[in-house]
DRENTOR-524257 format. One record per residue (C-alpha): residue in one letter; x, y negated, z negated; residue number from 1. Coordinates in nm, 4 decimals. Each point is the difference from the previous one (the first is absolute). Last residue first. Layout:
DRENTOR-524257
resn->a&east->X&north->Y&up->Z&resi->NUM
...
end
This chain:
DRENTOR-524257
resn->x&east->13.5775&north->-11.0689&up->-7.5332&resi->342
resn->x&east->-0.1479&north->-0.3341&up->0.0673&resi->341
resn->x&east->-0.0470&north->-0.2132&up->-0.3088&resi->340
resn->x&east->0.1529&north->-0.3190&up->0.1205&resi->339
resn->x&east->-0.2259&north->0.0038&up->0.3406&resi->338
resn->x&east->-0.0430&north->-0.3695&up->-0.0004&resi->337
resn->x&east->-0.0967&north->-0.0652&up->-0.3301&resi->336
resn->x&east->-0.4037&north->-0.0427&up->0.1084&resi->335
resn->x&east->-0.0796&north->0.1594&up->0.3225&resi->334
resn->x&east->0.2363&north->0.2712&up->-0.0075&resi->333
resn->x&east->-0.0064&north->0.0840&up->-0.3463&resi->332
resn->x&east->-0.3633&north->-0.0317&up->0.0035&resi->331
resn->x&east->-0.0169&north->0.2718&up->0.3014&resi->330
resn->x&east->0.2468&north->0.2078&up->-0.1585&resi->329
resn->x&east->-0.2216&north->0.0150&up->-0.3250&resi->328
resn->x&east->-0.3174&north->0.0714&up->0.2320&resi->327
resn->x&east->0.1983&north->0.3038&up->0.1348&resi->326
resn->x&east->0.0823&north->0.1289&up->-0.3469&resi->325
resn->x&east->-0.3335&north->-0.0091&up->-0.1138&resi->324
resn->x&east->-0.1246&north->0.1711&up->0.2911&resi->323
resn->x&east->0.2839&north->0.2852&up->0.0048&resi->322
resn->x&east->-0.0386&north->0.0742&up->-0.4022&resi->321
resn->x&east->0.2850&north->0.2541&up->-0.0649&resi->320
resn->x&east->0.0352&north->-0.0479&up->-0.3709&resi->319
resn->x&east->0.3992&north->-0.1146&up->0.0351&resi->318
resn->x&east->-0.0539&north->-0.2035&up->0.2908&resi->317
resn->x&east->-0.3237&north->-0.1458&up->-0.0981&resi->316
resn->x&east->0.1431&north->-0.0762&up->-0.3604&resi->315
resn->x&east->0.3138&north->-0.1946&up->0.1716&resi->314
resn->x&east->-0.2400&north->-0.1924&up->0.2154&resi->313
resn->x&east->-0.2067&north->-0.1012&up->-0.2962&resi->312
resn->x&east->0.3367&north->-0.0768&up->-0.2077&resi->311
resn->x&east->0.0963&north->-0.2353&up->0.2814&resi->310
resn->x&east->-0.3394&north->-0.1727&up->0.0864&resi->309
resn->x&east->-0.0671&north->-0.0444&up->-0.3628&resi->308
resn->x&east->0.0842&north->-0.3836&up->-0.0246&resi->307
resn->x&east->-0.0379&north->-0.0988&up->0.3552&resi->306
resn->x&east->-0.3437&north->0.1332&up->0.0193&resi->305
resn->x&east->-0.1957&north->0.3208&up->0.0130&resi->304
resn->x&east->-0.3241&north->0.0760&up->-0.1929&resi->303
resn->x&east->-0.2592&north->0.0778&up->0.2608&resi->302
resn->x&east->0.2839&north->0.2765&up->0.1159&resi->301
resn->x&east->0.0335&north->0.0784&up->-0.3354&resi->300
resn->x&east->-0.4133&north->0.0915&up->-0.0551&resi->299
resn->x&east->-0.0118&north->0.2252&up->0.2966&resi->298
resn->x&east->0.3276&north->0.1725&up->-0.1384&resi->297
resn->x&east->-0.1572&north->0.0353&up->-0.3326&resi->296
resn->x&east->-0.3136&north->0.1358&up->0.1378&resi->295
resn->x&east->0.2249&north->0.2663&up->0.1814&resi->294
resn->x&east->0.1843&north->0.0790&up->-0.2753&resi->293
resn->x&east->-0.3460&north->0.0551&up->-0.2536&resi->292
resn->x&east->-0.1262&north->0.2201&up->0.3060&resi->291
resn->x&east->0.3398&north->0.2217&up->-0.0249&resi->290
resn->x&east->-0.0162&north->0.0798&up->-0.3207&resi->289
resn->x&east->0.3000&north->0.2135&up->-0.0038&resi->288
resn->x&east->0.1740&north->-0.0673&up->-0.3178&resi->287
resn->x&east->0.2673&north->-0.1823&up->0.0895&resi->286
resn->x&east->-0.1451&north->-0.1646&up->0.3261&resi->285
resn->x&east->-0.2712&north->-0.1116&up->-0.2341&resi->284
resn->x&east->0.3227&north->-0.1378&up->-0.2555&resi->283
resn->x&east->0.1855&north->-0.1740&up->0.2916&resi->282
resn->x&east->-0.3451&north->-0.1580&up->0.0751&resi->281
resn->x&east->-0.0708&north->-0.1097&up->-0.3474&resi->280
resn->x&east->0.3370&north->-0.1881&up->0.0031&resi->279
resn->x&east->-0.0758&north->-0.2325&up->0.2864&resi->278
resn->x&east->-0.3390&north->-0.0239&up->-0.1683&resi->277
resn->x&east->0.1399&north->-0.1484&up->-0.2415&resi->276
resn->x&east->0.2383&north->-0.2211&up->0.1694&resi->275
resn->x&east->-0.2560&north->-0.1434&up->0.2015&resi->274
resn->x&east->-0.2601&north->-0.0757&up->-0.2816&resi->273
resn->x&east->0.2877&north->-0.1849&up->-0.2064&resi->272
resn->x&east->0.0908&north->-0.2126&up->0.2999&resi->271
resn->x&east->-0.3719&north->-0.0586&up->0.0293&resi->270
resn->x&east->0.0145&north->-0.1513&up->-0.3625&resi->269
resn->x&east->-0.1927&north->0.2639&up->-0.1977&resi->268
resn->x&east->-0.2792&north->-0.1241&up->-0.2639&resi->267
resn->x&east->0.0674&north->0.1374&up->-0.3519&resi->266
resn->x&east->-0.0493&north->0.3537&up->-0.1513&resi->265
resn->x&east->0.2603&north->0.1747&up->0.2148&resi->264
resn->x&east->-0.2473&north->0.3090&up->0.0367&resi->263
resn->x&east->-0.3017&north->-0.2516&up->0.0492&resi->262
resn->x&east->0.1774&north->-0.1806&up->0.2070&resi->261
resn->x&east->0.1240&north->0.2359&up->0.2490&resi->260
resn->x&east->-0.3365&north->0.1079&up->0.0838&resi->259
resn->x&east->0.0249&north->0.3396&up->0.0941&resi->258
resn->x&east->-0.0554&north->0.1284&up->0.3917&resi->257
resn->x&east->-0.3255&north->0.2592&up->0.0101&resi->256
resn->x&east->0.0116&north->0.4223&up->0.0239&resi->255
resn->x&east->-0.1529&north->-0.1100&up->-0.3932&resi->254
resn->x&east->0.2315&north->0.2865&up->-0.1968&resi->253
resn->x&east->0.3148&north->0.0434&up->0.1957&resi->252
resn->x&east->0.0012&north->-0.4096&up->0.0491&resi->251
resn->x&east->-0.0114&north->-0.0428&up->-0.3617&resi->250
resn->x&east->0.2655&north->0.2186&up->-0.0592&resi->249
resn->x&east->0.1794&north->-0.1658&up->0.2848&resi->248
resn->x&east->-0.0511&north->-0.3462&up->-0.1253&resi->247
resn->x&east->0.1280&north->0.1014&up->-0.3774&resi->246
resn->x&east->0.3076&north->0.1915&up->0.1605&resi->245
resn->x&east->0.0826&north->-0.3426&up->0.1272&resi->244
resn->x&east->-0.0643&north->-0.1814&up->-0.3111&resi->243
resn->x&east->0.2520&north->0.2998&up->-0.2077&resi->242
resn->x&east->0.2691&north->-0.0904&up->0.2611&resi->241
resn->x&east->0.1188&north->0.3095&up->0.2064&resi->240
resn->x&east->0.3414&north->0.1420&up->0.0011&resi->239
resn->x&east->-0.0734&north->0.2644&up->-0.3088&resi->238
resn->x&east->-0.2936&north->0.2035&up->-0.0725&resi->237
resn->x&east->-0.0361&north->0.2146&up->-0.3382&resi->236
resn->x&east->-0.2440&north->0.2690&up->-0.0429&resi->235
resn->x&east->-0.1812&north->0.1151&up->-0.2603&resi->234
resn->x&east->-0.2672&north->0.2371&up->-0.0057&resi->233
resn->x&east->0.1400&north->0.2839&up->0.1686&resi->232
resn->x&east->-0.2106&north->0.3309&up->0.0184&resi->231
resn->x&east->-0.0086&north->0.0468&up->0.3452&resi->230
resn->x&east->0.3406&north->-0.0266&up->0.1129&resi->229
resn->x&east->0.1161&north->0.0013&up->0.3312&resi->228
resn->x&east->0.2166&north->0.2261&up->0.1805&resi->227
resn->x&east->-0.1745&north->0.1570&up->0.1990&resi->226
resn->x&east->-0.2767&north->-0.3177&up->-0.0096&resi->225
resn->x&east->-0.2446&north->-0.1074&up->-0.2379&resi->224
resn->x&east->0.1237&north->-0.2700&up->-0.2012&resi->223
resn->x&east->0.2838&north->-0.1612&up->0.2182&resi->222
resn->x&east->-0.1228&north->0.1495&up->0.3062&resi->221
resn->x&east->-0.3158&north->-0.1656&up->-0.0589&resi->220
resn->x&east->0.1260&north->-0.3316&up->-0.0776&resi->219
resn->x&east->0.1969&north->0.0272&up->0.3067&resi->218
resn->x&east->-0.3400&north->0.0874&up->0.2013&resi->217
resn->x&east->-0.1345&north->-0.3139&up->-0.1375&resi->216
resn->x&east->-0.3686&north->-0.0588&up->0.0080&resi->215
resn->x&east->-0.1223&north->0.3462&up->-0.1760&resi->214
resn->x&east->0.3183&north->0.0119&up->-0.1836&resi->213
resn->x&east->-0.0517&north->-0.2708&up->-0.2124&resi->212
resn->x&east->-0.3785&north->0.0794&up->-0.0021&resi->211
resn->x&east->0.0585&north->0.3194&up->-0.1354&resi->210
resn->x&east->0.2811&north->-0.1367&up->-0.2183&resi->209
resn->x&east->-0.1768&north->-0.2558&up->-0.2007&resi->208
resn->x&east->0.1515&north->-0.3230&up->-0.1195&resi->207
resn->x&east->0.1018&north->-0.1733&up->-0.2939&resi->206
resn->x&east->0.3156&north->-0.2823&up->0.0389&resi->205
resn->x&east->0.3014&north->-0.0300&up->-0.2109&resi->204
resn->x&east->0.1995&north->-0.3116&up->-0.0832&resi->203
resn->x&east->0.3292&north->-0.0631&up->-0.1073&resi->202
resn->x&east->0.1720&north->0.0876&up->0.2978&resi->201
resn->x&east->-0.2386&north->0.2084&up->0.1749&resi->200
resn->x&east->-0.1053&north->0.3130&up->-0.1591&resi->199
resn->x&east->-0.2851&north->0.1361&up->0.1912&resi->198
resn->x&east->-0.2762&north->0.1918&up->-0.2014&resi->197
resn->x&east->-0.1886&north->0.3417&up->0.1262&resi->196
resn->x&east->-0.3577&north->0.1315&up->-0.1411&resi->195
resn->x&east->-0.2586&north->-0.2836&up->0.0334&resi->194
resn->x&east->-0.3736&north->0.1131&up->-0.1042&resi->193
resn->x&east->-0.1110&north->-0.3501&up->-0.0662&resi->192
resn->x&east->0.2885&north->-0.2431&up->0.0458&resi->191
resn->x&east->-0.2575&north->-0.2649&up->-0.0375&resi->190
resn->x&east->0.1823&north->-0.1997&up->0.3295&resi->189
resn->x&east->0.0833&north->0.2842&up->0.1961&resi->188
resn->x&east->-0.3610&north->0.1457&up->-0.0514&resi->187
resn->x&east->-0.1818&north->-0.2927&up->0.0657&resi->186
resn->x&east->0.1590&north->-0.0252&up->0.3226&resi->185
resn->x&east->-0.0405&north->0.3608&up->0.1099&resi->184
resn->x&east->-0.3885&north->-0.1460&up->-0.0665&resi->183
resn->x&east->0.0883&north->-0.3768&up->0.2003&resi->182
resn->x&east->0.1466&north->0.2209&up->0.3334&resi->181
resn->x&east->-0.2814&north->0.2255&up->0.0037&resi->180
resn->x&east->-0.2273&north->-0.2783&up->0.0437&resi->179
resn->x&east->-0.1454&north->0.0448&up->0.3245&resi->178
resn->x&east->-0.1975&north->-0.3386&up->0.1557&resi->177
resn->x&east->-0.3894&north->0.1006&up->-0.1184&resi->176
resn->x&east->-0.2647&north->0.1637&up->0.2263&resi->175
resn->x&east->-0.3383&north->-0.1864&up->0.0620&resi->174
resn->x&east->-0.2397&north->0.2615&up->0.0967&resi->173
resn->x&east->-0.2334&north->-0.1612&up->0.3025&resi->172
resn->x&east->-0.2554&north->0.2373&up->0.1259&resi->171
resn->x&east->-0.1798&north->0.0740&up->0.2717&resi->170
resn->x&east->0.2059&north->-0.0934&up->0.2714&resi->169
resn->x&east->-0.1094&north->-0.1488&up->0.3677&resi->168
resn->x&east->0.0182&north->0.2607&up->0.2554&resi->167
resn->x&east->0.2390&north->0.1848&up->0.2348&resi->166
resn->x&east->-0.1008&north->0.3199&up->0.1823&resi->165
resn->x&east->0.2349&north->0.2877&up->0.0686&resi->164
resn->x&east->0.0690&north->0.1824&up->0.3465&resi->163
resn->x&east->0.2441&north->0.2214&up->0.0479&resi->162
resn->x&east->0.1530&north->0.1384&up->0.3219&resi->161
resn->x&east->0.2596&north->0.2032&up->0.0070&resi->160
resn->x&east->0.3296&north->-0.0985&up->0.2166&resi->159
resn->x&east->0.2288&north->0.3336&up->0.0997&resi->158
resn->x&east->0.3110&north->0.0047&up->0.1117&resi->157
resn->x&east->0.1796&north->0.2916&up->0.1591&resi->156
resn->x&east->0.3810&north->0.0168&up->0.1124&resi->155
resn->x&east->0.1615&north->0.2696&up->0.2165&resi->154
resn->x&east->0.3191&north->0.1419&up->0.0358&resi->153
resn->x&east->0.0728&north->0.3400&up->0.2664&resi->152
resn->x&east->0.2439&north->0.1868&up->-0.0310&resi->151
resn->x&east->0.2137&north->0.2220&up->0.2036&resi->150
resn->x&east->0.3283&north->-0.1409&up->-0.0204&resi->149
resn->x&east->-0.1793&north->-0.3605&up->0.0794&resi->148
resn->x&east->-0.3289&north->0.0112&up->0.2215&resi->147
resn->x&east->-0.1142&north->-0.3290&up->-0.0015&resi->146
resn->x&east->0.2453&north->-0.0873&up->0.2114&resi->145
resn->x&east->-0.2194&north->0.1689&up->0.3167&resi->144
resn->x&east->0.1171&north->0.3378&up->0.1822&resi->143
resn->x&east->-0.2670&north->0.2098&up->-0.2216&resi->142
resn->x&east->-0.2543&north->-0.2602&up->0.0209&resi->141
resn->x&east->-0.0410&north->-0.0694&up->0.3402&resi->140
resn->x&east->-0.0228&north->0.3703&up->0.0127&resi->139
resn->x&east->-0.2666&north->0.0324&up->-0.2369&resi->138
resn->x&east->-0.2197&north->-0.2738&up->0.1320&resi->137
resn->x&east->-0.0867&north->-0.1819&up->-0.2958&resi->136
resn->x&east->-0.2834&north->-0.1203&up->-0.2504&resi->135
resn->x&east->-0.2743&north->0.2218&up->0.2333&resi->134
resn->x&east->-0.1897&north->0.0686&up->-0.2548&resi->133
resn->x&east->0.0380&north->-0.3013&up->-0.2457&resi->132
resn->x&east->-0.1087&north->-0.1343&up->-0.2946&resi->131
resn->x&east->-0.2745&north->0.0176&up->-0.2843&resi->130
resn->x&east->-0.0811&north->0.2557&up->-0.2452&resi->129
resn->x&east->-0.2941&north->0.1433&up->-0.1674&resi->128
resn->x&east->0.0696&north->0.2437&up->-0.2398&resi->127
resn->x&east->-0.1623&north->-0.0859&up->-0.3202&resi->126
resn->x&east->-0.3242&north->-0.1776&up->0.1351&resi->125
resn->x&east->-0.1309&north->-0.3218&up->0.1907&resi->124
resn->x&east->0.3282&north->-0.1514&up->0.1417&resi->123
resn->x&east->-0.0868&north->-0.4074&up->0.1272&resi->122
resn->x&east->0.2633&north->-0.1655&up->0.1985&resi->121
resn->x&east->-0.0146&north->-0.3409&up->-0.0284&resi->120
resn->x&east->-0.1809&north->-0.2508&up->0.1645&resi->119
resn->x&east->-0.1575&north->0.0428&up->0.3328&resi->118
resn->x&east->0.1584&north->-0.2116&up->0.2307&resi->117
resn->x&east->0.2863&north->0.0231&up->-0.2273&resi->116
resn->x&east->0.1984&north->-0.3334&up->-0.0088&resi->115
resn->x&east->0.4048&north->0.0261&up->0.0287&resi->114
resn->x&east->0.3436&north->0.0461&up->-0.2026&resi->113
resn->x&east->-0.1045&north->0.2577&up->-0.2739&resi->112
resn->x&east->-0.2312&north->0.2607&up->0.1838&resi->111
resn->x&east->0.3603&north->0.0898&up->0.1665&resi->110
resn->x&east->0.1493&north->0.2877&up->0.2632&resi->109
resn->x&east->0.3611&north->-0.0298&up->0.0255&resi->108
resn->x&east->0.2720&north->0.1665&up->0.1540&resi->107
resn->x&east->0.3326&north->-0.1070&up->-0.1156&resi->106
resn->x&east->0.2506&north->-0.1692&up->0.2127&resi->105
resn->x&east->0.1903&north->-0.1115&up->-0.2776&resi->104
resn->x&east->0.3619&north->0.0930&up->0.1966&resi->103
resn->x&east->0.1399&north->0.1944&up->-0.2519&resi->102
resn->x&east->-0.0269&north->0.3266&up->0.1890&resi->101
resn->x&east->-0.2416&north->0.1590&up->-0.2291&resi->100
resn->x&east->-0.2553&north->-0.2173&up->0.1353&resi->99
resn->x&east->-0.3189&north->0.0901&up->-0.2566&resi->98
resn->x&east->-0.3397&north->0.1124&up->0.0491&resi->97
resn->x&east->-0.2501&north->-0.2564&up->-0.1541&resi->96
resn->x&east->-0.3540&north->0.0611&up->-0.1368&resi->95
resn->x&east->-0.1715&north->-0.2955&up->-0.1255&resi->94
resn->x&east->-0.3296&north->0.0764&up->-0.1375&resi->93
resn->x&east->-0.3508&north->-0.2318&up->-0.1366&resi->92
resn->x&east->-0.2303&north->0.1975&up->-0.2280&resi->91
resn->x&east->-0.3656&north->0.0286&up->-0.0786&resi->90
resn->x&east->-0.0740&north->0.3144&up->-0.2234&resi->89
resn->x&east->-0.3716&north->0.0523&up->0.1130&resi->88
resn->x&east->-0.0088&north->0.2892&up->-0.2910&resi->87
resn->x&east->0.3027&north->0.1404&up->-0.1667&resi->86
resn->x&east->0.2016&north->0.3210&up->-0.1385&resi->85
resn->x&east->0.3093&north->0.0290&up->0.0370&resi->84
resn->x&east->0.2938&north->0.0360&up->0.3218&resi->83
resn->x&east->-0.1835&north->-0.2741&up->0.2352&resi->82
resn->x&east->0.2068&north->0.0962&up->0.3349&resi->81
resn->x&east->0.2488&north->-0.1637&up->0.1727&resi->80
resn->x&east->0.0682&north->0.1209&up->0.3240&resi->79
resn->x&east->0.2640&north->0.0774&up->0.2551&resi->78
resn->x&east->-0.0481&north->0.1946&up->0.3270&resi->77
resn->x&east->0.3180&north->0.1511&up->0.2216&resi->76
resn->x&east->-0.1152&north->0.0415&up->0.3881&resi->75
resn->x&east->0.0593&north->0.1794&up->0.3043&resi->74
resn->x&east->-0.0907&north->0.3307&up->-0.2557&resi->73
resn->x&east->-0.2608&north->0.0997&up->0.2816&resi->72
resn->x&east->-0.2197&north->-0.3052&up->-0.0883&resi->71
resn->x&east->-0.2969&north->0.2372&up->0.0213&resi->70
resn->x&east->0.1154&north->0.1502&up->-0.3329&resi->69
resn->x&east->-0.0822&north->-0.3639&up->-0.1886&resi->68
resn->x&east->0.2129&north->-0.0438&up->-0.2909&resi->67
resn->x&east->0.3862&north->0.0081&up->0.1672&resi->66
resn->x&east->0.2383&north->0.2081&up->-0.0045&resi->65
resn->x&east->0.1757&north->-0.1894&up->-0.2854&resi->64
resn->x&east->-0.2472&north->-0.1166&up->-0.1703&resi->63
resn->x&east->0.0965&north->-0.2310&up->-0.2597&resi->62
resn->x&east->-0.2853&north->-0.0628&up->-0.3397&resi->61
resn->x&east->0.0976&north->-0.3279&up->-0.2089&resi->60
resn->x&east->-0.1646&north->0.0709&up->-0.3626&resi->59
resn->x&east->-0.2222&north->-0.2430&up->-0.1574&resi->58
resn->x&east->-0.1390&north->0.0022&up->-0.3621&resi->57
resn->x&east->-0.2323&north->-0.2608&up->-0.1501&resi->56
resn->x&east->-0.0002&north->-0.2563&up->-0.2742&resi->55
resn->x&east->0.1189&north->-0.3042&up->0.2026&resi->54
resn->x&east->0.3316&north->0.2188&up->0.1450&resi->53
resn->x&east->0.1131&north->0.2813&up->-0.1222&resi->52
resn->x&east->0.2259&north->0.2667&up->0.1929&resi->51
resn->x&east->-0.0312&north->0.3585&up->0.1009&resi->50
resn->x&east->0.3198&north->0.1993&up->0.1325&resi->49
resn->x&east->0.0055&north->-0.0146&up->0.3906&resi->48
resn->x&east->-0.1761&north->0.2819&up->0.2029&resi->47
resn->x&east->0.1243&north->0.1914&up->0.2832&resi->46
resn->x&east->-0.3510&north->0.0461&up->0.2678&resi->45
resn->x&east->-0.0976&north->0.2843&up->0.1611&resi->44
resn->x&east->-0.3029&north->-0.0833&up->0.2304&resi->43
resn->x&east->0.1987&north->0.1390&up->0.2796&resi->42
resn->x&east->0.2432&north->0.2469&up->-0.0643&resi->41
resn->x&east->0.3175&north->0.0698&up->-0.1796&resi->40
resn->x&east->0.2176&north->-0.0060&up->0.2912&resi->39
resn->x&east->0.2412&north->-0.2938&up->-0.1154&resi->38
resn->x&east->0.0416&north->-0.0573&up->-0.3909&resi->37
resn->x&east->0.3581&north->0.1585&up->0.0523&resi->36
resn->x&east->0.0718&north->-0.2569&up->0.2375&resi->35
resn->x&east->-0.0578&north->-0.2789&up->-0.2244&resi->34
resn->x&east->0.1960&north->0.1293&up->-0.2414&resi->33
resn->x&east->-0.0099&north->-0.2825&up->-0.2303&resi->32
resn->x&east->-0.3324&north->-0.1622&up->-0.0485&resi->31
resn->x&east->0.0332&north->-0.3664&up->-0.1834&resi->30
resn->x&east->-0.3285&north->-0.1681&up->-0.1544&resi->29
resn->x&east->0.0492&north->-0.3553&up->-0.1359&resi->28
resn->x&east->-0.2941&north->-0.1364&up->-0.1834&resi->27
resn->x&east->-0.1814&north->-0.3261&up->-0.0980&resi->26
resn->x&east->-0.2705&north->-0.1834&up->-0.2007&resi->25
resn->x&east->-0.2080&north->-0.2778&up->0.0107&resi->24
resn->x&east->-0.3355&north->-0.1147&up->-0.1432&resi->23
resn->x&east->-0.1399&north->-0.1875&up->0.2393&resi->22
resn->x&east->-0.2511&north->-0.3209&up->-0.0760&resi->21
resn->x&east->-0.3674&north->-0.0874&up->0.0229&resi->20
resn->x&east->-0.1059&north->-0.3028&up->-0.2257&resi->19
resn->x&east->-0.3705&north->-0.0264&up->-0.1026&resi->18
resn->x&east->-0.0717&north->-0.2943&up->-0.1563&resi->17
resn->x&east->-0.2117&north->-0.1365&up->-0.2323&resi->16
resn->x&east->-0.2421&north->-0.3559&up->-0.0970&resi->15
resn->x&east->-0.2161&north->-0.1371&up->-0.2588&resi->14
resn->x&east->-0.2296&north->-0.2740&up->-0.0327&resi->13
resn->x&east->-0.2291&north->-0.0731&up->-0.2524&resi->12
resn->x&east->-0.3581&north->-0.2435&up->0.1366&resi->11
resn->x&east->-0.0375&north->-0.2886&up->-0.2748&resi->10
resn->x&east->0.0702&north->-0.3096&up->0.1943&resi->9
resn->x&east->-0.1779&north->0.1794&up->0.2819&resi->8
resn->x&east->-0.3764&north->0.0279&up->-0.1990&resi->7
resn->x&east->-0.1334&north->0.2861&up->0.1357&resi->6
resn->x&east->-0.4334&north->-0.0556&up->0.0625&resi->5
resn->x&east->-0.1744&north->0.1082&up->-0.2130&resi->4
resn->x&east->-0.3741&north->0.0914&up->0.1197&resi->3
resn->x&east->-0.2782&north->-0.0894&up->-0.1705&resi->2
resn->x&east->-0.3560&north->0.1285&up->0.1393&resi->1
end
């Protein structure tokens, strides 16, 4: 007879777990008119609205004479009952009546804070509840603080349990980095299906006014708004430099900081960089874009030095950009000996 034996250095592993967790949820319950609830028997019960909580429905049940007759109405009862259908529903509760006094001395009965002998509380069918009888003498009650004006507060939190099992994955589907930004791209740069030009000084600039005033909400008001017009298709800009409204068209489109050299066409001096971008901040604050601003204010306060210091602080003042401003102080401080101080 052959037998084969398993050859270790070709046994598969694999491995799972099985992670048991809560899903939480709350409620607040208030019953005004206490008093008026009084005398409607035992085993009559004021119900809260229902609420949702890890696919089921709960409702918070208050007795006010009590559930059990024997108890001779010495007692109010509270519950919380399972309000939809379900089998072996395990649940954790937390059922708190609240100090109306302002004090915080709440009454509290938790799952949440300590070990269940047990485990959880297990409800087997739609109506199944879980609580208290004898939750408190009535006449302790009544002269208590949580008795406020005739009502009564109360706070309910339920934990369901769920269990879900981890294993290895079956698959591996490579997904690609988005390129959204590189197809609007493509369209700025083939002006394919552009309906609005910008006049800027002597040169103009294609664009499309959906997107425009998709990213910009003053674009949008501009072409869409009250008292915007729809069918413009020119429109001249002035008090911006045709580079800098370059950047920001490019920036509208690609969601992604331009390369200043490509739109200067030669390699930028860091001066150059700085004062650029000093400029396409004022023109994001301009028009809105308030992403573009703050990348340009992340991007000056890398750029600061004794040249641009002034100007920076100035454009953080104007433009309303607190960290920029603050690291500008803090440079003026340290390096010209507070010069630049407002």
């Amino acid at each position: 007879m052959i037998v084969n034996s398993p050859d270790p250095n070709n046994s598969i592993e694999s491995s799972s777990k099985s992670i048991n967790e809560t899903v939480n949820g709350s409620h607040n319950f208030t019953i005004r008119g206490y008093s008026l609830a009084k005398g409607m028997g035992a085993g009559k019960y004021i119900s809260s609205d229902t609420f949702s909580v890890g696919g089921y429905e709960w409702a918070i049940y208050f007795y006010p004479d009590g559930k059990n007759p024997e108890d001779l109405s010495l007692y109010v009862s509270v519950f919380i009952a399972l309000a939809s259908e379900g089998t072996d529903v395990r649940a954790l509760f937390e059922l708190t009546l609240l100090d109306q006094s302002g004090k915080g001395k709440h009454k509290v009965h938790s799952h949440f804070d300590r070990a269940l002998e047990s485990g959880p509380y297990s409800l087997k069918y739609r109506g199944s509840m879980w609580g208290y009888k004898r939750f408190f003498r009535r006449t302790s009650l009544e002269t208590s603080d949580f008795l406020k004006d005739d009502c009564l507060s109360m706070h309910c939190t339920v934990g369901v349990v769920r269990t879900r099992v981890e294993g290895p994955k079956l698959y591996s589907v490579p997904v690609p980095p988005s390129d959204m930004g590189d197809g609007l791209k493509y369209l700025l740069d083939s002006d394919l299906g552009c309906d609005i030009v910008f006049q800027i000084g002597e040169e103009t600039f294609k664009a499309h006014k959906l997107i425009l005033a998709a990213r910009s909400p003053v674009f949008k008001a501009q072409f869409f708004g009250l008292v915007g017009d729809t069918n413009v298709t020119h429109f001249e800009l002035e008090d911006i430099e045709p580079s800098i409204f370059k950047a920001m068209l490019q920036f509208i489109y690609s969601d992604s900081l331009p390369n200043f050299d490509e739109i200067i066409g030669s390699t930028s001096t860091t001066s150059t960089s700085a004062i650029m971008m000093q400029h396409l901040l004022a023109a994001a604050d301009r028009f809105a874009l308030d992403r573009l601003k703050q990348l340009c204010e992340a991007k000056l306060c890398e750029k600061v030095s004794a040249d641009t210091v002034a100007t920076t602080l100035s454009l953080a003042e104007q433009h309303r950009c607190p960290q920029l401003k603050s690291i500008c102080l803090k440079f003026a401080a340290t390096n010209l000996g507070g010069a630049c101080s407002p």
